[in-house]
N, C-alpha and C positions, 0 to 999 in steps of 0.2 A: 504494500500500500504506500509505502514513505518512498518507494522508486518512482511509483504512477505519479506522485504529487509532484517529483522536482521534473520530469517529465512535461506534466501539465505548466508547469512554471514557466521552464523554456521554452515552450512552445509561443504559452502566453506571449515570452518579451519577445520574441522573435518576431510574431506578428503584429505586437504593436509600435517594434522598429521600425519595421516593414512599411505601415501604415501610416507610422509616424514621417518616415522618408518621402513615400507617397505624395501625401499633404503635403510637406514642405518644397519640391520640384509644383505643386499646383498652385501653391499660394504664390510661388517665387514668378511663374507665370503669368498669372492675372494679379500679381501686385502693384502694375502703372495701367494707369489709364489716362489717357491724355492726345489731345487732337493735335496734329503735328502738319503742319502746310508745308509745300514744293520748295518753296522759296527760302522764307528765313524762319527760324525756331527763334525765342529768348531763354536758348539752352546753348551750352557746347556740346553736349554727348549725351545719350541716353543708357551707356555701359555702366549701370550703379555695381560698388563694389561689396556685391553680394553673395561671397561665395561660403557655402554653408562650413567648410573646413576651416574656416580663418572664424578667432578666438579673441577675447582680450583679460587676460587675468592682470591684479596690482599687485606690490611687491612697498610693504613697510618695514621701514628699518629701524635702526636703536633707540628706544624709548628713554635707557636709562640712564646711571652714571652720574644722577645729578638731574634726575630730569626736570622739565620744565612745566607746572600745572596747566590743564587747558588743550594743550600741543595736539595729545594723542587722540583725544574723544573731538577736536576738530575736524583730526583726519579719517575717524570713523564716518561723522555726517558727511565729511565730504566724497567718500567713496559711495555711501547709501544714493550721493547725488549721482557719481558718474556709470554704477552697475558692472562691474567689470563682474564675469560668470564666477571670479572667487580672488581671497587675496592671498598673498603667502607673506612669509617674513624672516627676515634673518638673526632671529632674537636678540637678545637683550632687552626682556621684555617689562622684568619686575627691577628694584633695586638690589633686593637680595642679600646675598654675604652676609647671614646670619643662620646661625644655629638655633633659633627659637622657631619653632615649627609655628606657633599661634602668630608671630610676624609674618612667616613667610605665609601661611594661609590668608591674613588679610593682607598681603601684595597681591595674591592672587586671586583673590574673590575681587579686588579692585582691579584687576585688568581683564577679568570675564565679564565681569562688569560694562566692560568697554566695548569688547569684540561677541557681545550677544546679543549689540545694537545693530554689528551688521544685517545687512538683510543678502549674505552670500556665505560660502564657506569661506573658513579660517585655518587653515594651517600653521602649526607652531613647531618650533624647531628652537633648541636650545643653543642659550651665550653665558659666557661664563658668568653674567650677571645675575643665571638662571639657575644654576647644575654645578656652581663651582666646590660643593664640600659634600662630604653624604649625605647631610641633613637636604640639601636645598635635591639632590638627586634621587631621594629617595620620595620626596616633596612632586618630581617630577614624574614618577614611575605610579605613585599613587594616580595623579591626575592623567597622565596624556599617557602612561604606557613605555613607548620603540621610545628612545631619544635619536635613532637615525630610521629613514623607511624610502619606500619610492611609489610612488604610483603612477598612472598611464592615462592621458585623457587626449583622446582625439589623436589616436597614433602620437602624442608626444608625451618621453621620457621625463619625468620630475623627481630627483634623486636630492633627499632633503638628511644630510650628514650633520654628526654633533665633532664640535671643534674641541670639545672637553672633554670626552672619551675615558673616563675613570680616573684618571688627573686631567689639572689643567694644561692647556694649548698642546691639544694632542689628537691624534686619531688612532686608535689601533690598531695593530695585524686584522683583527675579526671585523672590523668596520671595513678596512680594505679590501680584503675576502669575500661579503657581503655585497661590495660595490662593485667587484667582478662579477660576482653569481647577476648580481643586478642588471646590468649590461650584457651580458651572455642571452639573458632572459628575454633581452626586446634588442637584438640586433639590426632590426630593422625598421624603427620609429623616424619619424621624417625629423623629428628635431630632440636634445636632448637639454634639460636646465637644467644644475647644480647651486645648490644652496647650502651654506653653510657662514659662521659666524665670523671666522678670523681668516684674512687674506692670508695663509700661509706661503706664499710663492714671495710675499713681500721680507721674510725671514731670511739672515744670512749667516749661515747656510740654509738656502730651503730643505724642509722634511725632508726624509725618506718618504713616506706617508705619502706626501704630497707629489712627489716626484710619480711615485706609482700612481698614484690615481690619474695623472696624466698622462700617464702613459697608457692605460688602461680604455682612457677616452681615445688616444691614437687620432685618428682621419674623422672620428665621429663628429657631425656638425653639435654644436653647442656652445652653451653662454652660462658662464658663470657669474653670482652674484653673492657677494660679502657684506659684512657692516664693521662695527668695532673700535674701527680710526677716528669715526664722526665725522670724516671727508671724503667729501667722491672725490672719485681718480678715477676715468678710464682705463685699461691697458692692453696691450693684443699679446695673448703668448697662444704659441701655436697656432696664429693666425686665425684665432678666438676673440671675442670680447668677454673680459672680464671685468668686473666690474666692486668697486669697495663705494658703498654707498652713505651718505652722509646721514642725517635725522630723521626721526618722527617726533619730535620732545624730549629726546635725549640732550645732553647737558652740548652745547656747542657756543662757541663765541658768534654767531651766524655773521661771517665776514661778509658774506655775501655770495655770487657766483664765481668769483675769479679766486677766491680759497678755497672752492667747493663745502664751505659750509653754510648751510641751508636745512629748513624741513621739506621734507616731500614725499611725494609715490613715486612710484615709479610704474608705467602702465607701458606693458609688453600687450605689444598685436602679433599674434602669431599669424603669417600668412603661408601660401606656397613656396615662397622663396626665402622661408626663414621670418626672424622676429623682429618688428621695430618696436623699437624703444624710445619711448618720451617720460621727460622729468615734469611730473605736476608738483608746481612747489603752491605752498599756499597761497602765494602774494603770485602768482603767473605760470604759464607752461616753459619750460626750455628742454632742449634737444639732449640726447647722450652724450655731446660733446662739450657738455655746460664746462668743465674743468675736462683736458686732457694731460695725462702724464705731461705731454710735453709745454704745458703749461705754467704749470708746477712751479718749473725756475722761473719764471717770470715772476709770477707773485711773489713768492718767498720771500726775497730783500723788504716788500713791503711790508710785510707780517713782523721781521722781525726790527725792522726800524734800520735796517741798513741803505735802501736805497733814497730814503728822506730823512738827514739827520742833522740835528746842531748839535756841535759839540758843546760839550757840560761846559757851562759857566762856573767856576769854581770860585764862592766869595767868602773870606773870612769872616769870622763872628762880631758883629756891631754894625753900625749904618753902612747902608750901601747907597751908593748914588749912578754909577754906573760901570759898564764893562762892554768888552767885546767878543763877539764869539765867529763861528764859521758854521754857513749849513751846508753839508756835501748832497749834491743827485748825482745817484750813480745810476747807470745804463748799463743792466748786463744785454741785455736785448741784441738781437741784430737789426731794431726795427729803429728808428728816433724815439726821444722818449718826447710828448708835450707834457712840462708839467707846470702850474700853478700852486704858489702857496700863500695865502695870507694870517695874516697874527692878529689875534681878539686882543686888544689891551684887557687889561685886568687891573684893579685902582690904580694904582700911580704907576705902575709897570709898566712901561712899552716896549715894544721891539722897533727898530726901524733898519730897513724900508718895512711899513704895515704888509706890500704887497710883492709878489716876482713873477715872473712869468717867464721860466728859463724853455729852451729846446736842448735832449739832453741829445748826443750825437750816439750809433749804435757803439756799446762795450764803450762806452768814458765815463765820465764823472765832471763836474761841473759845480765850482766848489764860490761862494760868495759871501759878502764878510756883512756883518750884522751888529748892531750898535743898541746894549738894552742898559736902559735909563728907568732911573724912578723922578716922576714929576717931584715928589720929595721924598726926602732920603727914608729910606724903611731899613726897619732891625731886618737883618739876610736872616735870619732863623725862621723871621715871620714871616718872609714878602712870600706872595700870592704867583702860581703858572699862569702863563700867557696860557692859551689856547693857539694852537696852529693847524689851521685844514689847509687839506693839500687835496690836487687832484692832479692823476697823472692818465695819459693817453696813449696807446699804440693803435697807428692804422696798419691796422695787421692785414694783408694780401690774401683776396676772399674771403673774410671771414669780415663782420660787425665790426665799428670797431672796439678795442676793450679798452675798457675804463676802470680806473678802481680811483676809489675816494677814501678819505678818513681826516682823522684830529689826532694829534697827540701833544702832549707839554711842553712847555720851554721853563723853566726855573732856575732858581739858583742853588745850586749845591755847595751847602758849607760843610767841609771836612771836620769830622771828630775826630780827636786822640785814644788811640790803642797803646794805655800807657804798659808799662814793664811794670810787673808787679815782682815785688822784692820776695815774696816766698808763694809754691807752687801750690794751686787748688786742687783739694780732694773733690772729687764728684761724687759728693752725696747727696744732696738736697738741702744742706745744711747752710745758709748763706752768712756764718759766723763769722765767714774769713772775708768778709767784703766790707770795708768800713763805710761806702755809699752805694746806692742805684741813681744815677745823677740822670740819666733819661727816662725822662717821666710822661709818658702816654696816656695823658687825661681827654686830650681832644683830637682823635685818632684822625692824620690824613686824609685818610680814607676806608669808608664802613660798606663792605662787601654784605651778601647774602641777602638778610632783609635789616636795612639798615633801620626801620622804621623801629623794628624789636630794642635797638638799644638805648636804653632811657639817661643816658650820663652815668659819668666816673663813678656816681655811688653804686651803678647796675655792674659796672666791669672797667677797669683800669689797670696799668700795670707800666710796672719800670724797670730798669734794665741797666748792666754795667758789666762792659767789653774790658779786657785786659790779657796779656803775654807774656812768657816766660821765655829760654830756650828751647824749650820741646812744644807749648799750647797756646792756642789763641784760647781765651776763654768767654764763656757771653755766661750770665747769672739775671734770673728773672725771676720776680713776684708779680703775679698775681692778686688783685683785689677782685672778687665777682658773690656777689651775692646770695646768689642761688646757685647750686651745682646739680649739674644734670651728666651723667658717664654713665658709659656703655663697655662692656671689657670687646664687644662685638662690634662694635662702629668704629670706624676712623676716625684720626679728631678733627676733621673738619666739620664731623656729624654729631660732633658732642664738646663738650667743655675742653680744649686743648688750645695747642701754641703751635705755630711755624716759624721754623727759623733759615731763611736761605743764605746763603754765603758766596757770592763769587770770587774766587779767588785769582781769576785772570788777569793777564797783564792790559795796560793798556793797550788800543781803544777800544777791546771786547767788554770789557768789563763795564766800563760807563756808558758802553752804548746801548748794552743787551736789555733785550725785551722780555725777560725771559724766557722761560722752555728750558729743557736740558736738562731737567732736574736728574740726578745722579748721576748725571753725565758730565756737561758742561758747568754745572751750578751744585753745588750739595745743597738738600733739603734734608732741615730733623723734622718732624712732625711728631708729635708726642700727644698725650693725655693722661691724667693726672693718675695712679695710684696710689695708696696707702701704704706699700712699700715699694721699692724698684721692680722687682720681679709682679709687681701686678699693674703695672702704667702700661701704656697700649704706646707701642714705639713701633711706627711705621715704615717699610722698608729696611727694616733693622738688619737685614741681610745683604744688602745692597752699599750698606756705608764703607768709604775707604779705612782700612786697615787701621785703627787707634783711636777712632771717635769714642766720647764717651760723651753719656746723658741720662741723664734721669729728671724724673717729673713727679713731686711728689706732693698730694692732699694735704692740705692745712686747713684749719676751721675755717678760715674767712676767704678760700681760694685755693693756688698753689704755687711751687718753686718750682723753679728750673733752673739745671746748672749743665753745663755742655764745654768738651774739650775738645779742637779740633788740631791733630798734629801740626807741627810745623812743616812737616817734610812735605807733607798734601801739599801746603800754598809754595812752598818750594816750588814744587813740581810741578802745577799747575802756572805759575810766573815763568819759568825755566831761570831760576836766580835765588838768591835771596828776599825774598818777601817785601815789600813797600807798602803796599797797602793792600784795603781789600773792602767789598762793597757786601754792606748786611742790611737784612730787613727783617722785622718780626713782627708777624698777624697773632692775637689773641683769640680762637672761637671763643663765642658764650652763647650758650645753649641755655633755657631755665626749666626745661620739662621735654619729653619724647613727642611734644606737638609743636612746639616750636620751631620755627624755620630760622632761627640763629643767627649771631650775627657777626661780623668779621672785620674785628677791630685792627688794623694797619696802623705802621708807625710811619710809613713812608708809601705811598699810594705803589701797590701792587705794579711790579715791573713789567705783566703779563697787558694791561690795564694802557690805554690811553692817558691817564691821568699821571701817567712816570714821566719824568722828564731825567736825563742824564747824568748819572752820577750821584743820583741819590742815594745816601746811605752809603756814602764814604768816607771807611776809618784807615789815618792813617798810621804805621809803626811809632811810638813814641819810646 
């Protein structure tokens, strides 16, 4: 009887294929009706592109990392608007990276939440945002099952792989294995798409892992798609398009198109001749080629403040009245560069000339001298940044042409003293050995996160005092915060902690940098407060060069921090003997697990338009 019935079944679908097919060649026939005269039509053509094989599913990328409220549940209504037959996505879906299951079930009742507004299917496919500990994996296997799988629609291959494979940034043997049997299994699909979370081909050395899989793919047409980075980049390997995709609400600086950071979809038309591809960003539509690889270098200088720079004004402590500096435009381009720049006074500050309007010639630099005055003399501690928007131009050959805009600072940088301290700091927590904290951060720079959240000095304040030996540079920090809110599972930018970055390059990397680089080019400590050492949350703890020490320790009314950083480091880092070296330190203050926190700076964040050159530079005393 149970054979007769699946019997009966196939029969069923097969004739309501059938009929289904039927109808659609009849509908497809008498679907225009329209009187057409000898002469002239107010048409060009009557070939509508109707052909029942071609397809269009979307593709959302990284929600998380800091995400941004609002982002994602716009791009849900906005998919409901355009009906693509379903969407896929390259996780990072939740924030995650936690071990409390009752957390991780409300991220994810909050993001079903979201995707049960679609009116299409959802496929989900794991980012280490998602799968990265057992808890959050085991989190994963309760709800969705396979964390890698593939299925088949419309003669086209969809192979949706986990990039965290039983550790992080990994794929396994039996995933690779899997991905063979997978492709063995439909050798013959007119088109094939790969999904998965981390652009592994961008790794040096690429996987093994990785190398197979592409191999595996061989002559097979297909398009790969990634997230991760938070930036599109096009790229072709194998004479493929592959693709590292930017936002959905995930945490991004949205520079715009020409850094490839943006939110968007991404909406593939599968036709006969393969698949096209267009970027719906929220604010407009652009093409796959919104940022290409070979892009890339173009922007870059501007991101990192190399291709529009004034060098640091450097003014000692007490009145200032005025100084001069140089702004360099550099041209790596082979195209001319057009750029403008003009300068917002700010109280008695001015720049002059207010305005420029240079052509930079391809690969030169084009350097201009600059004259900044205070209508009356202001204490250099106090005085206020200029504001400086710039726009620069390439008429790039067939292509729009590209433009990229922005602001960044002009200030004055007055050097502190890195004096020599006559006996060496133990790093305990203990600030007995510091007869002062002479910087005092009552009225922070600049207040990142939700600045609204911080109420004055009495809410969170904190001071600071740099110092040297022959072996260590030392930085010691208190703390005043009112309320303390710690998590031994959050990072401390997610709970009551400190940042302290350090560059210790020589010049003009050092004064010019934007940051980025962190434990690379810049050391970052990142800390959060414990009740002993062995219980404060110290971030990349594995990653610091060779003899850093730090510790972050609870006190009643906040906490300490005490940190050593070799000397051989800035050695090394200058290629010499040490001169100076440029510090900043952010406070989080967090007052409870609902707060969105707030990020107290002593020097407006290097990362940030509001830095201007050489801030937060100490010199060897």
């Amino acid at each position: 009887m149970k054979s007769l019935d699946w019997c009966c079944l196939a029969l069923a679908l097969f004739m309501t294929a059938d009929c289904g097919a039927f109808a659609a060649e009849r509908r497809a026939e008498s679907a225009l009706t329209i009187e057409q005269e000898q002469r002239a039509n107010p048409w060009t053509h009557l070939e509508f592109r109707s052909d029942p094989d071609a397809f269009q599913f979307a593709v959302v990328s990284d929600r998380t990392g800091g995400h941004r409220p609002g982002v994602f549940p716009e791009a849900v209504r906005k998919l409901n608007l355009l009906q693509p037959e379903f969407v896929m996505c390259i996780g990072d879906l939740i924030e995650g990276y936690s071990e409390d299951g009752a957390e991780l079930d409300q991220q994810w009742d909050e993001f079903l939440g979201f995707v049960h507004e679609l009116e299409m299917p959802f496929f989900f496919l794991p980012g280490n945002h998602d799968i990265a500990n057992p808890t959050m994996a085991e989190k994963w296997r309760e709800r969705f099952g396979r964390s890698y799988y593939d299925f088949v629609y419309r003669d086209v291959l969809f192979l949706c792989l986990n990039s965290e494979d039983g550790t992080p940034h990994r794929i396994s043997p039996e995933q690779v294995d899997w991905f063979g049997q997978a492709l063995r299994r439909h050798p013959d699909v007119r088109w094939t798409f790969i999904f998965l979370h981390k652009p592994f081909w961008s790794d040096d050395p690429v996987p093994d892992a990785w190398l197979r899989v592409e191999e595996l793919l061989a002559d097979r047409p297909h398009t790969v798609f990634t997230g991760h980075i938070h930036k599109y980049t096009k790229y072709t390997r194998q004479g493929r398009t592959y693709l590292t995709l930017a936002t959905t609400g995930g945490s991004s600086a949205l520079g715009g198109p020409e850094y490839g950071e943006f939110d968007h979809i991404v909406w593939v038309t599968v036709t006969e001749d393969g698949p096209r591809i267009a970027n719906l960003m929220l604010d407009g539509i652009r093409d796959e080629d919104v940022l290409t690889e070979e892009m890339i270098g173009l922007w870059a200088p501007f991101r990192t403040g190399e291709a529009i720079a004034v060098s640091p004004i450097f003014a000692e402590p007490g009145l200032f009245r005025s100084a001069t500096t140089q702004i360099r435009l550099s041209n790596r381009a082979t195209w001319p560069m057009k750029a403008t720049v003009t300068f917002r006074p700010e109280g008695a500050l001015r720049v002059s000339p207010e305005a420029l309007e240079v052509t930079v010639a391809p690969e030169s630099a084009e350097v201009r001298e600059l004259a900044v005055a205070a209508s009356t003399p202001l204490e250099a501690t106090e005085a206020p940044s200029v504001t400086m928007d710039w726009e620069a131009t390439y008429d790039v050959p067939g292509r729009r042409p590209a433009r990229l805009a922005g602001s960044s600072a002009v200030g004055l940088a007055v050097p502190s003293d890195c004096p020599r301290r006559r006996a060496p700091v133990r790093v305990d927590g203990d600030l007995g050995e510091w007869q002062e904290l002479p910087f005092v951060c009552s009225a922070p720079r600049q207040i990142l996160l939700s600045p609204g959240t911080w109420h004055g000095p009495q809410d969170c304040s904190f001071r600071f005092a740099v110092g040297h030996d022959e072996e260590h540079v030392y930085v010691a920090l208190e703390t005043q915060d009112d309320r303390s809110f710690l998590d031994a599972d959050k990072q401390p930018w997610r709970q009551d902690g400190i940042e302290v970055r350090i560059d210790a390059r020589p010049e003009p990397q050092r004064s010019a940098a934007r940051g980025g680089g962190e434990f690379g080019e810049i050391l970052l400590i990142a800390l959060s407060p414990g009740e002993t050492p062995d219980r404060m949350v110290y971030y990349g703890r594995e990653q610091m060069p060779p003899g850093v020490e730090a510790v972050c320790i609870r006190t009643p009314g906040g906490h300490v921090t005490e940190i050593a950083v070799p000397v051989r480091y800035l050695n090394e880092k200058q290629g010499r003997e040490w001169e100076a070296l440029r510090l900043n330190i952010a406070v989080d203050d967090f007052d409870g697990p609902a707060d969105a926190g707030a990020q107290l700076w002593w020097r407006p964040d290097w990362r940030s338009p509001a830095t201007y050159a050489g801030s937060g530079t100490f010199r060897r005393g």
